[in-house]
N, C-alpha and C positions, 0 to 999 in steps of 0.2 A: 365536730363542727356544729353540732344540735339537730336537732327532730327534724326542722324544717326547712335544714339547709342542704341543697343539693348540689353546688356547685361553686366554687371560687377562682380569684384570679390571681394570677403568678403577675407581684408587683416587681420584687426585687429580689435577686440571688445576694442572700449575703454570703453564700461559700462560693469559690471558683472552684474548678474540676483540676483536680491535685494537691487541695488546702487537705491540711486533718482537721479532724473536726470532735472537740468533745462532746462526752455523753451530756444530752441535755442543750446542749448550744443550742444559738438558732441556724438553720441551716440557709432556710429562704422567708421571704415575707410573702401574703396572702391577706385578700383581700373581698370580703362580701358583699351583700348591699346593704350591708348594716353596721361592720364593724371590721379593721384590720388586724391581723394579729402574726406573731412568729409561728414558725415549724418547729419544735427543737428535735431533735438528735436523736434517737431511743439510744444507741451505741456510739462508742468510738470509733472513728474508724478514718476512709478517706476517701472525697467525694471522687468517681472514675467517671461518671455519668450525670447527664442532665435530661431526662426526656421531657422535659417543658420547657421552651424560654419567657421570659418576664413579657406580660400582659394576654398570654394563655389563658384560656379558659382551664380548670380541669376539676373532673367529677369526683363529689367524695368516695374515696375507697380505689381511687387510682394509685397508685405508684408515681413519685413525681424525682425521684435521684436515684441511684447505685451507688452503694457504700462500699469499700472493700476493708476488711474487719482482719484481725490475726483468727483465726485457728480452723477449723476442718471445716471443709464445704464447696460449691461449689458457686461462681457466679451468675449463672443460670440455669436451670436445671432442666436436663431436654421438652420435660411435660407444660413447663412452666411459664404464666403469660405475664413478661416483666413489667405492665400497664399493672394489671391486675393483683401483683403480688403486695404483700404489705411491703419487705426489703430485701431487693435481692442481696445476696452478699458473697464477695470469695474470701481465699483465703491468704492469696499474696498475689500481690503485681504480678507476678513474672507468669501463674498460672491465666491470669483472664488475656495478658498479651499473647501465650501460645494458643489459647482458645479463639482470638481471635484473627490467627493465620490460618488457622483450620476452618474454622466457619464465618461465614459474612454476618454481619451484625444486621437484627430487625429494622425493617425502615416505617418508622413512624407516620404515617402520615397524616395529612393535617385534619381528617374527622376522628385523630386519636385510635386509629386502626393499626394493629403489627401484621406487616408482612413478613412472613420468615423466606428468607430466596431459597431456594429448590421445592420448594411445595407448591405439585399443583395448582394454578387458578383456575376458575371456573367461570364460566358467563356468568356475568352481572345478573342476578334476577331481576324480574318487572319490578314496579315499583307495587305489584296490585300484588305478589307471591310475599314481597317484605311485610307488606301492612299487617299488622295485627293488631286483630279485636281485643282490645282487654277489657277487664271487668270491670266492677265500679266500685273497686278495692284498691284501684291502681292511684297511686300516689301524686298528688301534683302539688308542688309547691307554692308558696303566697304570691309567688312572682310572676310565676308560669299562670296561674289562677288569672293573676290581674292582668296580665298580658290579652288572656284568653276573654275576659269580659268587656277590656277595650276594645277588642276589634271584633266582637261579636260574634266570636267561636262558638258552636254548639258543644254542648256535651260528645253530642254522638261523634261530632268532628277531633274533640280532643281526644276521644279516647282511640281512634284512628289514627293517628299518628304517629309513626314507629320514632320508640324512645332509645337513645346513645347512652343517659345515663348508666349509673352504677343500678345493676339490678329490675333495667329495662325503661329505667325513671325517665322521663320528661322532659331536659333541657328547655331553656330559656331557646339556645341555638336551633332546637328542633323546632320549636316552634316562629321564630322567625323565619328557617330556612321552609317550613311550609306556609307563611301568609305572603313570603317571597313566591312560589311557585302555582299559589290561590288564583284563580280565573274565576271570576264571575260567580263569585260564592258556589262552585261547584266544589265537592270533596275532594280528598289528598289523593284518591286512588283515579276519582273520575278526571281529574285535571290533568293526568299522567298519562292518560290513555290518547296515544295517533288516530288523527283523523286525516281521510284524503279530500274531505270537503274543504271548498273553497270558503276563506270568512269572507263575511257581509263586511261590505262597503258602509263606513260610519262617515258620516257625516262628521266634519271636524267645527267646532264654533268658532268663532271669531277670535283673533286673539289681541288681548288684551296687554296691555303695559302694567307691571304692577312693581309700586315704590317699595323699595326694602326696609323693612319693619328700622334694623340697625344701619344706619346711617352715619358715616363719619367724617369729620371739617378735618382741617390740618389742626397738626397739634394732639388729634387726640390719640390716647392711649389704646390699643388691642390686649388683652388678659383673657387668654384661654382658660376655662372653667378647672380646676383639679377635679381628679375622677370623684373624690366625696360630694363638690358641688354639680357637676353633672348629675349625679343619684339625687342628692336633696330634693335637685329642678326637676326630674322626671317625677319623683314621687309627689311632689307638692301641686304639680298640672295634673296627674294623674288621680288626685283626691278629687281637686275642684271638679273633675270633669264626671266625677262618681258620686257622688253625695250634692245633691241642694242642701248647702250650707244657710243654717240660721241661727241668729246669736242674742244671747240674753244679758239681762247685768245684772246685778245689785250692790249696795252701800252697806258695808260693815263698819260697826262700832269696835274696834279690836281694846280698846285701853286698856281692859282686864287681863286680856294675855298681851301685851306688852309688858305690862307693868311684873306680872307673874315672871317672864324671861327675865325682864332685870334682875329679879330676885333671885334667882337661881343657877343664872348662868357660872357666875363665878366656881360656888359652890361645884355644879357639875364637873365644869372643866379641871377642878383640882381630881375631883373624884375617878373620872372619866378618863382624864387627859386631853378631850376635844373637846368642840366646842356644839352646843346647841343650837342650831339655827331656824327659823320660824318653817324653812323644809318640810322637817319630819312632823312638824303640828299640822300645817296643811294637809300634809298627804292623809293624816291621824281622821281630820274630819272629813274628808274626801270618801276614804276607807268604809267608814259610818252610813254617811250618806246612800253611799251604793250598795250597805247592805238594808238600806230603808226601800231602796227606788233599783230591785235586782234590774228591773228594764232598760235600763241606760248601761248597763255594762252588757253590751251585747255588742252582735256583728252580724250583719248582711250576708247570706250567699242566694243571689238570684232573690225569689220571694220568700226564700225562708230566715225564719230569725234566731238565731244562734247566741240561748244565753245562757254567758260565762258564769262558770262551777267557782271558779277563782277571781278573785280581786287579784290583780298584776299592775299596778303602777309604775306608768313609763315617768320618766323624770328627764324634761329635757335640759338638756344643758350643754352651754357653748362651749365649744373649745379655743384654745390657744389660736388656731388659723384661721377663727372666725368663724367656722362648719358649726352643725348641731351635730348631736347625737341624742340619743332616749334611751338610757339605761334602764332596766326595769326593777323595779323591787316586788317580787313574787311573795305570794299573801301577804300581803300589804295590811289585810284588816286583821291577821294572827301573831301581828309582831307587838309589841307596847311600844312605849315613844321611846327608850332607850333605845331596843331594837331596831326603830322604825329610824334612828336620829344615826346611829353605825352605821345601818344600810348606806343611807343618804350620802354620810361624810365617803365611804371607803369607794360608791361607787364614782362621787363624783371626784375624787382622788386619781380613781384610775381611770377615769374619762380624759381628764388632763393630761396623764401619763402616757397616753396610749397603749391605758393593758388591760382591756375590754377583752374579755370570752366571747366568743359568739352568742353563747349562751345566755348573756346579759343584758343580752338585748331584743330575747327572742319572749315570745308569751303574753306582752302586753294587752290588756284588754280596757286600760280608761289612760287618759293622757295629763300631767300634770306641769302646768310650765311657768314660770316666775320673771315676768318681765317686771317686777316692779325695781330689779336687783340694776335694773340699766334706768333707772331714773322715771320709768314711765308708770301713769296713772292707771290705764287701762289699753288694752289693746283685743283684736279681735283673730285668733290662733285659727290655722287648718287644721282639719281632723287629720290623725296620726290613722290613715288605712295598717288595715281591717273595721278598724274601731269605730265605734259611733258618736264619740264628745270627747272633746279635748277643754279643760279649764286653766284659766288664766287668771293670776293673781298679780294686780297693779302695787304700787310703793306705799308704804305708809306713814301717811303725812299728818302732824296735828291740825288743827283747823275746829272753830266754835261751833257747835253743835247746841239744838236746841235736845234739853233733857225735861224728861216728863216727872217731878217731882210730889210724893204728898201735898208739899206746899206750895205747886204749882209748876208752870214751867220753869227754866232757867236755860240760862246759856253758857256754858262752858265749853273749855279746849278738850279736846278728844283726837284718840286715834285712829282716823277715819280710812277706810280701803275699799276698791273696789273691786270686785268681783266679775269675769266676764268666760262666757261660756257658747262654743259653738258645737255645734248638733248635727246628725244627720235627719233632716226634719223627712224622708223617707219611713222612720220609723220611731224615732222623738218628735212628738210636736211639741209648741208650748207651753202647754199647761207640763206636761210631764217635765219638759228641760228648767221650765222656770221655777218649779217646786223642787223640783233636784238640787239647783243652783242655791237656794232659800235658804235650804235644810243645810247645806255646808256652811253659810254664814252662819245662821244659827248658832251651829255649834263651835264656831267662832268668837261669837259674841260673849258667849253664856260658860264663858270659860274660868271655871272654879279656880280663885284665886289660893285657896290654901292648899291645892295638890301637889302630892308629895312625889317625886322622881326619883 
């Protein structure tokens, strides 16, 4: 699922319990907060078990179906914990059906725990015997992070937290289900503990009438968000609410690489068989830029500033349903434009397709996005968290230009574009964003027309 991903959701069973199923097939769909993708198959076999149903949570490195497979084995093996295993498997029907007249089957229950019946339980321990201190090695992912920074978790408080993931990790659920059980910014342990004192009498305020934000007349329409648009909107309120956003602009002269792509498009696409799209020239100067201004390709945690070893360009681009997504093209400033133009085509190929890796989407550390492709001149983009500046590129339109000539001014038609970039002005202010932003055009403008591809 990638380095940073610690948990997904069970969207769709594409197998029922008694289909076969070949090697490699998809079995179920799965879903992140970044990108959906299939299960497939490692074997053939045939589904006997579900221990998730669709829109479950479950942690990487869980067990999520039982195959039953032809040859020697056993469908669970007495030591063995079927959450935890990679794939259980037996070896015919008829043995896992007399296995299970002899023994009752594990009962799942719903924090992802196996009970096995005949084994002693044991009193529940405190909540204060569960907690455990971990160190400051212990893993938390960008979600769990930003979870932790909105609602003004301390360090000390996260690492207090006892984790369900794989490997003791962190869940998103574990932390919801402690700023659920949160009293008065007291800790996970101290909130747990019975008291016989009586609480203080609060005084309650006045209450007020308040108008709802959504308001509906006859006639109109109700459209529940799909779960990618629900992600989008948490993440897009959750930027505004993190970064003081501030934005820059400038006016580029493109003629010279317009007129360059004319030239050469054809030519490529015989060569190539795709096509070159002004894409991977952007990203090409982008690339440049950030390795002129390293301080703009950086990230926030708390007061320290974290900057990126790697140029990773997200690339955003709309899909079919109308959602975004940001694919990313990882060293972006070590690829040439051939490279850098294949990236572009294949990933945004399978962004459309929907056959995005999780992987694809993970690592970004500058954001690149092309409104000008819907008709617009300029527009002003949210920063893509982690990250600190997201750039936007407006349409390019001709339009008369004054030019500075030997013999004077003149006025000619040109390819004029404009350029527009927001910042986390926390750690970019403007001299820094607006020389950054400068330096892209630049090397937009001053674009060698006899370069050879």
């Amino acid at each position: 699922m990638g380095e940073s991903v610690s948990e997904a959701t069970v969207t769709k069973w594409v197998k029922e319990i008694g289909e076969m199923i070949e090697e490699d097939e998809a079995i179920v769909e799965i879903a992140t907060d970044k990108v959906d993708s299939d299960v497939p198959s490692p074997v053939k076999g045939k589904l006997i078990k579900k221990f998730f149903e669709e829109n479950q949570i479950v942690q990487v490195g869980e067990a999520i179906a039982l195959l039953e497979i032809e040859g020697e084995g056993s469908a669970i093996e007495e030591d063995a914990d079927p959450v935890n295993a990679e794939i259980a498997t037996a070896p015919v029907a008829e043995s896992v059906t007399e296995q299970e007249e002899q023994t009752e089957e594990p009962v799942i229950e719903e924090d992802n725990k196996v009970t096995i019946p005949g084994t002693e339980l044991l009193e529940e321990p405190s909540v204060q015997e569960k907690t455990t201190i971990h160190s400051g090695a212990r893993f938390y992912s960008p979600l769990v992070k930003n979870i932790a920074q909105e609602e003004g978790l301390s360090q000390e408080e996260l690492d207090n937290i006892p984790g369900t993931g794989a490997e003791g990790r962190l869940t998103k659920q574990d932390v919801l289900g402690y700023l659920s059980n949160r009293t008065g910014g007291k800790s996970f342990a101290a909130s747990a503990v019975k008291t016989t004192e009586q609480p203080a009498t609060i005084p309650m305020p006045p209450k007020t009438t308040v108008t709802p934000v959504g308001t509906t007349s006859a006639g109109d329409e109700i459209i529940e968000m799909d779960r990618m648009r629900k992600l989008i909107a948490d993440h897009m309120v959750h930027s505004v609410k993190t970064s003081p956003h501030v934005a820059s602009f400038v006016e580029a002269d493109v003629t010279n690489l317009v007129n360059w792509r004319n030239k050469v498009k054809d030519s490529y696409k015989k060569r190539e068989g795709e096509n070159i799209t002004f894409t991977p020239i952007f990203i090409e100067a982008i690339s440049k830029a950030l390795k002129d201004f390293p301080m703009v390709n950086v990230s926030i945690d708390g007061h320290n500033i974290i900057k990126k070893k790697n140029i990773n360009i997200g690339m955003a681009a709309a899909l079919p349903s109308g959602n975004l997504i940001v694919p990313v093209i990882k060293n972006a400033d070590q690829l040439s434009l051939v490279g850098l133009s294949k990236a572009v085509n294949d990933l945004a190929h399978r962004s459309r397709a929907n056959q995005l890796k999780p992987d694809d989407t993970q690592g970004g550390t500058f954001t690149f996005t092309n409104i000008g492709a819907f008709g617009n001149i300029m527009g002003v983009p949210i920063i893509n968290q982690p990250q600190a500046a997201i750039l936007a590129v407006g349409t390019i339109k001709k339009r008369p230009a004054v030019l500075e000539t030997e013999h004077g001014d003149v006025i000619a038609i040109r390819h004029m574009m404009y350029l527009s970039m927001s910042y986390d002005h926390r750690i970019i202010d403007g001299a820094l964003g607006g020389t950054f932003l400068k330096r892209v055009a630049d090397y937009l403008e001053e674009w060698d027309m006899n370069r050879v591809i």
